[in-house]
LUMROMAR-141938 format. One line per 5 residues: number of its first residue (from 0); their letters; for each residue x negated, y negated, z of C-alpha. Coordinates in steps of 0.25 Angstrom, whole numbers. Each point is the difference from the previous one (the first is absolute). Example, Ala and Ser with C-alpha at 12.3 -4.5 7.8 and 13.67 -1.06 7.14 Angstrom:
REM residues 2
0 = as = -49 18 31 | -6 -14 -2
This chain:
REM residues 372
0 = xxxxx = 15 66 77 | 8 -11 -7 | 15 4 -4 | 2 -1 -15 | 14 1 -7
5 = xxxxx = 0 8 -13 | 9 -6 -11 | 8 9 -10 | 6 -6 -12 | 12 8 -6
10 = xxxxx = -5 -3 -15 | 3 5 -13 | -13 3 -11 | -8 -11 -4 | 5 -6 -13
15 = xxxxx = -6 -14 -4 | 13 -4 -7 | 9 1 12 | 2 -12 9 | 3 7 12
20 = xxxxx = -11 11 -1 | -11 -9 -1 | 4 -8 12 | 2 14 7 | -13 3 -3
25 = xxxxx = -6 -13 3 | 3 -1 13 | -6 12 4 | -13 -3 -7 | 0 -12 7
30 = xxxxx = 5 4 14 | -13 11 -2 | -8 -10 -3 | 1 -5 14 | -3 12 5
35 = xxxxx = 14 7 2 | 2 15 -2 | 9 -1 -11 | 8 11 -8 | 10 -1 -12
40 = xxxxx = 9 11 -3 | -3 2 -14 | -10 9 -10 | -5 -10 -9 | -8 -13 6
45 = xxxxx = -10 -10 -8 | -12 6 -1 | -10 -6 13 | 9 -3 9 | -1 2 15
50 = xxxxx = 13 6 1 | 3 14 2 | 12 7 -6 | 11 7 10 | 7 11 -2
55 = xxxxx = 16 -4 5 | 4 14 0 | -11 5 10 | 1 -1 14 | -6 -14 2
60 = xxxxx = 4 1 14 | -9 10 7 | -10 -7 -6 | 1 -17 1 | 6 -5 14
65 = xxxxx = 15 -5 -1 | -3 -10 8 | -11 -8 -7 | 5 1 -13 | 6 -8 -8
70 = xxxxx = 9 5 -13 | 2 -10 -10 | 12 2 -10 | 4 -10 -12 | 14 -3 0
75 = xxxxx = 6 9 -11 | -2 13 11 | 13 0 8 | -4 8 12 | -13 5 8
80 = xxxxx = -5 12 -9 | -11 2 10 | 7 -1 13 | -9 -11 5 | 0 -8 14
85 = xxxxx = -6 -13 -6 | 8 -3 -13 | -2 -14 -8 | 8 -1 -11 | -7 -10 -12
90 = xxxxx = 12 -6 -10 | -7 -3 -11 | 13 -3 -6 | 12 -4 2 | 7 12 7
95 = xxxxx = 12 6 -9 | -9 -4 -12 | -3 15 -4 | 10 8 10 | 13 -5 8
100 = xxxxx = -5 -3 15 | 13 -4 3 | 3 8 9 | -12 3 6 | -7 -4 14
105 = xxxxx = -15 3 -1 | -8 0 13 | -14 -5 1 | -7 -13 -2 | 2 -8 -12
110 = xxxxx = -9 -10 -7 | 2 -4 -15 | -11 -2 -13 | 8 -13 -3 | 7 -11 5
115 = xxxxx = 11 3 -11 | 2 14 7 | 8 1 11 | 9 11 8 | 12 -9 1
120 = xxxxx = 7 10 13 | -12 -6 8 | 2 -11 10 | -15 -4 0 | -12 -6 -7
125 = xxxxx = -7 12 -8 | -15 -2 1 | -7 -1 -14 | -9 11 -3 | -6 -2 -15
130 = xxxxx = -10 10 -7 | -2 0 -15 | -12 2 -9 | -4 -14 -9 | -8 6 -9
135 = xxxxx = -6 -13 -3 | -13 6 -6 | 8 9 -10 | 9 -10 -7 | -7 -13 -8
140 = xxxxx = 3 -6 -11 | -5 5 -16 | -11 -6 -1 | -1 2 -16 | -1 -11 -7
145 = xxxxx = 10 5 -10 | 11 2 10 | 12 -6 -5 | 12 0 10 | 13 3 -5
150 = xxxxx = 15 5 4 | 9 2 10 | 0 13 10 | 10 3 13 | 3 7 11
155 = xxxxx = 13 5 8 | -9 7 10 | 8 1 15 | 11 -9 -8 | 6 14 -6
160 = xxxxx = 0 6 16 | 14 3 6 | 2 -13 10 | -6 -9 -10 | 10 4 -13
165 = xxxxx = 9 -11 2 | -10 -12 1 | -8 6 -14 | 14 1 -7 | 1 -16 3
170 = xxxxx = -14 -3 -2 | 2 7 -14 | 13 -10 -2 | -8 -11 1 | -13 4 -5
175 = xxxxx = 3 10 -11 | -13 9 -4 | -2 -5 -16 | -3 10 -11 | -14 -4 0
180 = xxxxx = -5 4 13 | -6 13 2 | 4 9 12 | -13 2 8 | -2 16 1
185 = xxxxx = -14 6 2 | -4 11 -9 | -7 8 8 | -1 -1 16 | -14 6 2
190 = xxxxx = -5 -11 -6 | 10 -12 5 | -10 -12 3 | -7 2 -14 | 13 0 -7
195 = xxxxx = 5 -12 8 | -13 -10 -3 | 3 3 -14 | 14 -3 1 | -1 -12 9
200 = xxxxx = -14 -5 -9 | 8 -1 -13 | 13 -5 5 | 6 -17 2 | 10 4 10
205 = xxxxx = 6 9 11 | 11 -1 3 | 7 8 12 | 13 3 6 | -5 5 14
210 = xxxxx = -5 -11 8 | -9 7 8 | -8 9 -8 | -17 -2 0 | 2 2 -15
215 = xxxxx = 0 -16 -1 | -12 -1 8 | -7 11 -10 | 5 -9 -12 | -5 -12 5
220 = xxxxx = -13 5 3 | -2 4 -13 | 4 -12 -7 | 13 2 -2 | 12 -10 3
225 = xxxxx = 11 6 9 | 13 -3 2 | 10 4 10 | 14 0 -1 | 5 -8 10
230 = xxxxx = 9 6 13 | 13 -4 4 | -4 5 15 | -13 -13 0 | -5 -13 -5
235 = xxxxx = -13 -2 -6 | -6 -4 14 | 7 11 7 | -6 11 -10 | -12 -6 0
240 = xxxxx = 0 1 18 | 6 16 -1 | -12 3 -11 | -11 -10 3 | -10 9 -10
245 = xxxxx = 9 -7 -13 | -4 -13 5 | -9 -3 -13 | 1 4 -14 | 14 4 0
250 = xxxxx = 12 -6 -4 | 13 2 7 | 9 -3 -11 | -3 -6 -14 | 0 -14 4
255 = xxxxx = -13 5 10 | -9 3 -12 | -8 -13 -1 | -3 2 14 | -5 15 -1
260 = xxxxx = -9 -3 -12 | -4 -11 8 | -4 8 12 | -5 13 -5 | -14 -1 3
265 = xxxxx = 4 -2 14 | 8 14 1 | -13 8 3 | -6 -9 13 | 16 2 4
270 = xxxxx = -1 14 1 | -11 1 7 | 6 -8 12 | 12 7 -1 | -9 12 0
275 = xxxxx = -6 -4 14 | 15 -3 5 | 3 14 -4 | -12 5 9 | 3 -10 12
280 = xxxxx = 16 8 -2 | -6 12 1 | -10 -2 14 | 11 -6 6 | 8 14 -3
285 = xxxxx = -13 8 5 | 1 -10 12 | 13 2 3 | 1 16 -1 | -11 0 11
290 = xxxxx = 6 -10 8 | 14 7 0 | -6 16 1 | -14 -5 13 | 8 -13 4
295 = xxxxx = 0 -16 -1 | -14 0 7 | -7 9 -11 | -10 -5 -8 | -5 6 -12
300 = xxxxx = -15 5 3 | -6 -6 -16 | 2 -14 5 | -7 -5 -14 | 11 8 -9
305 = xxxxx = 7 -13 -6 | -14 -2 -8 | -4 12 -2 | 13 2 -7 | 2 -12 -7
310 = xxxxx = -14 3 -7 | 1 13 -3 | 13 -4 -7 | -2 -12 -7 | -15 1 -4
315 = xxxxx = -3 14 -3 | 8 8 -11 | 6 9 8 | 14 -5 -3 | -3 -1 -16
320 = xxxxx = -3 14 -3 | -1 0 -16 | -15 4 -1 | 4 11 9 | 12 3 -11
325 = xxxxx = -6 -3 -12 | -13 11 6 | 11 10 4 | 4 -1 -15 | -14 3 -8
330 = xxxxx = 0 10 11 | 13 9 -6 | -4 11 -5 | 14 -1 -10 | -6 -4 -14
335 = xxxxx = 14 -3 -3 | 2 -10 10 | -12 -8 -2 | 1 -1 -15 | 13 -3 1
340 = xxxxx = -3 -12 10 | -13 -6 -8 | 8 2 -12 | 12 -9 7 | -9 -10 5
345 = xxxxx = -6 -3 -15 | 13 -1 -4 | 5 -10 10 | -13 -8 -5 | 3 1 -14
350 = xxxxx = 15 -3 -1 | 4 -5 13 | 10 6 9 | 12 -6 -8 | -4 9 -11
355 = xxxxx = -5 11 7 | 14 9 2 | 3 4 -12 | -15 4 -3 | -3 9 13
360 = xxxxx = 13 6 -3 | -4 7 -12 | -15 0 5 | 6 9 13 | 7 10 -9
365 = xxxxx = -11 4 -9 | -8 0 13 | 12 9 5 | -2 9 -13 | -13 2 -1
370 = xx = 1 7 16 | 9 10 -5
């Protein structure tokens, strides 16, 4: 009988507007796309994926062995909630961005989503494991022939997080938002990516103050121009190194745009070898799991699992789930919902996301009243 590890990831309901959720939920799709036994602690998952949902508060246990599974925690949870042997510990940000971890000595293995992020009381190299979901089939440029760009929208995102105050408070200093751009907000959640390619299609510029956010990368894929505000912490070449998947259609700084318009129809063929970077990251974490829990001399038995991966990820649309979402949508049985959503959507087609706000606004309260 082969010995197999089984994987649990302490994870929080999947929500496609969160960063951190859909890398959670990423890795382990891909991990059981290997083959893995793979379990996340959470009740909502996308719909068809090979992962199964954990219940934390049962006793795990009794029933999975402690010593061939591995827990995998993101680097907002302090301690070890399950209590388990083989901990790894995944900074997907910096720590202290979202709690004080001052004063605090994990145990477990480390390994980070990003060059940028690091655990500073560390004395060694922290292996890089990356994970994210591209998306490239969902987000395109308009292709009316009528669309007409215009206007400015922003972002604070992980600038406004507790570690990161000081920087945005001198990045606002010198790049002061102006009393033309528009706040990026999403109406309504459930429907994030539609929203975002209407957004994104009618808009000239993005401009963001976190320089590490996939919103730029969503931007430029759908023909927007996006411009980051540039970090005191890193040159151009150093950004560009920590958060190789802005290489192309993205300006670091206002003097860069010539150069992202220039290369924004490079930024998809990017992705897509950051993609397989991302899957190479994540067999060489499979790899070294085994290896630490069987021994050096263990050899995975699926000795063709690089490929079989790297296909299934790249050319199939399991990462790009919108056909599954926009199905799940026809499929509600809330009249409401799906009014409301097709009515949106015609909106957005008509007017254009600048001047949509105000209209929805009075559209979702005669909505609203007519439910009462």
């Amino acid at each position: 009988m082969v010995e197999r590890c089984t994987y649990i990831i302490y994870g929080f309901d999947y929500n496609n507007n969160v960063g951190g959720s859909l890398s959670l939920h990423s890795l382990a799709e891909n991990l059981a796309l290997l083959g893995e036994e793979v379990y996340i602690t959470c009740k909502k998952i996308r719909k068809h994926s090979l992962v199964k949902i954990l219940d934390p508060y049962e006793d795990i246990w009794s029933i999975y062995s402690k010593e061939q599974t591995i827990v995998i925690y993101p680097e907002i949870i302090f301690n070890n909630p399950l209590g388990a042997k083989n901990v790894c510990r995944w900074l997907m940000n910096d720590p202290d961005a979202f709690k004080n971890f001052s004063n605090y000595e994990p145990e477990g293995t480390f390994f980070k989503f990003s060059n940028l992020f690091n655990y500073k009381k560390l004395n060694k190299e922290i292996p890089l494991l990356f994970s994210f979901i591209s998306k490239v089939q969902v987000f395109h440029p308009t292709t009316s022939k009528n669309n007409f760009r215009e206007g400015t929208v922003y972002t604070l995102r992980k600038g406004e997080d507790i570690s990161n105050k000081k920087e945005l408070e001198e990045k606002l200093k010198k790049y002061p938002i102006k009393p033309d751009w528009k706040k990026l907000r999403f109406i309504d959640k459930q429907i994030f990516d539609i929203e975002i390619i209407n957004i994104f299609g009618s808009c000239k510029y993005f401009i963001s103050y976190d320089h590490a956010t996939y919103l730029t990368i969503i931007a430029a894929l759908c023909g927007c121009i996006p411009i980051v505000i540039p970090s005191e912490k890193y040159s151009k070449s150093e950004w560009i190194q920590n958060v190789p998947i802005q290489r192309y259609g993205v300006a670091y700084g206002f003097d860069e745009i010539e150069y992202a318009e220039k290369t924004l129809h490079l930024v998809k063929n990017n992705i897509l070898e950051e993609q397989k970077n991302s899957l190479k990251s994540i067999l060489n974490f499979n790899d070294f799991w085994y290896k630490k829990i069987f021994g050096e001399d263990y050899e995975i038995f699926n000795f063709s699992r690089e490929d079989k991966l790297i296909n299934a990820f790249v050319n199939l649309d399991l990462r790009d789930l919108v056909h599954f979402e926009k199905e799940d949508l026809k499929a509600r049985s809330n009249s409401y919902l799906n009014l409301s959503i097709k009515i949106k959507n015609l909106i957005f087609s008509l007017v254009g996301y600048k001047n949509s706000s105000r209209i929805i606004y009075f559209l979702k309260k005669f909505l609203n009243n007519l439910r009462v």
